[in-house]
N, C-alpha and C positions, 0 to 999 in steps of 0.2 A: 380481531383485526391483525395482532402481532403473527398467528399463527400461518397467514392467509400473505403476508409481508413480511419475511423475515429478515430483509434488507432494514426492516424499520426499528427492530429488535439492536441489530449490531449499530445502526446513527445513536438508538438509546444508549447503550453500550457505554458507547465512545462520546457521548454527550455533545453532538455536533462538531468533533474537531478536526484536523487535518488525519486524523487516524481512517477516521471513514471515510475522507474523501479518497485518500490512496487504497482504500480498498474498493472501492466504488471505483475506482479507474481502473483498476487490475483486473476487475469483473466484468466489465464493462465494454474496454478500450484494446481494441489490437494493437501489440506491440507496447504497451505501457510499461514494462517490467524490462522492456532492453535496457534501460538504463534509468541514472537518478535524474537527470536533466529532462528527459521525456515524461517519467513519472512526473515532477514539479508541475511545469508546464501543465498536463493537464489536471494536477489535484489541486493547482492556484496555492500554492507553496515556492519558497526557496528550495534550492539542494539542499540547505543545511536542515532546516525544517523537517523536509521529508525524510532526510537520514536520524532524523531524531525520531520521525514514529515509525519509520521501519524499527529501528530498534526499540521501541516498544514492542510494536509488532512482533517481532521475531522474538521476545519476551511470554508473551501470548500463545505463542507458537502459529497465530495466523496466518507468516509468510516465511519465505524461505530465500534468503540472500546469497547469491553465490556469487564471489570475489576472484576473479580472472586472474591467474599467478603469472602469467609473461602480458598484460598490461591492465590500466587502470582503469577497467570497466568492470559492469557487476551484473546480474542477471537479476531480477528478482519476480515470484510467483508467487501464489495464491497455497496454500495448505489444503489439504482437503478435513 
C-alpha cells in the first residue's frame, strides 16, 4: 500500500503532525509557499507553529526557505 501511496509513507514519517500538513499544502495548494501566514491558514497552524516545522523541515532538507532582504517576507518550496 505504502508503495502505491507515498504521501502515506511521509504522514508516517512525520507521525500525523503539522510537519505533514505543510507539506501536504505545498503539494497540493497553489500559492501556499508565498508566505507563512497563507501556509498556516491552510495547514491549520499558527505562524509560529508552522515556522517551527519549516525548520524542522529545512533540517530534513524537505523544503527550502527563502528570506526577502529589502522586506519581511519569505518564499518557501517543496525540495525535490
Amino acid at each position: 500500500m505504502m508503495s502505491r501511496h507515498p504521501d502515506l509513507r511521509t504522514r508516517a514519517d512525520f507521525r500525523g503532525d503539522l510537519g505533514a500538513s505543510v507539506l501536504a499544502a505545498l503539494r497540493h495548494d497553489a500559492g501556499a509557499g508565498t508566505s507563512e501566514s497563507r501556509l498556516a491558514e491552510l495547514a491549520g497552524g499558527s505562524r509560529s507553529q508552522v515556522r517551527n516545522a519549516l525548520a524542522n523541515l529545512q533540517l530534513t532538507g524537505r523544503v527550502a526557505v527563502r528570506r526577502s532582504e529589502t522586506a519581511n517576507r519569505c518564499g518557501i518550496e517543496l525540495v525535490a
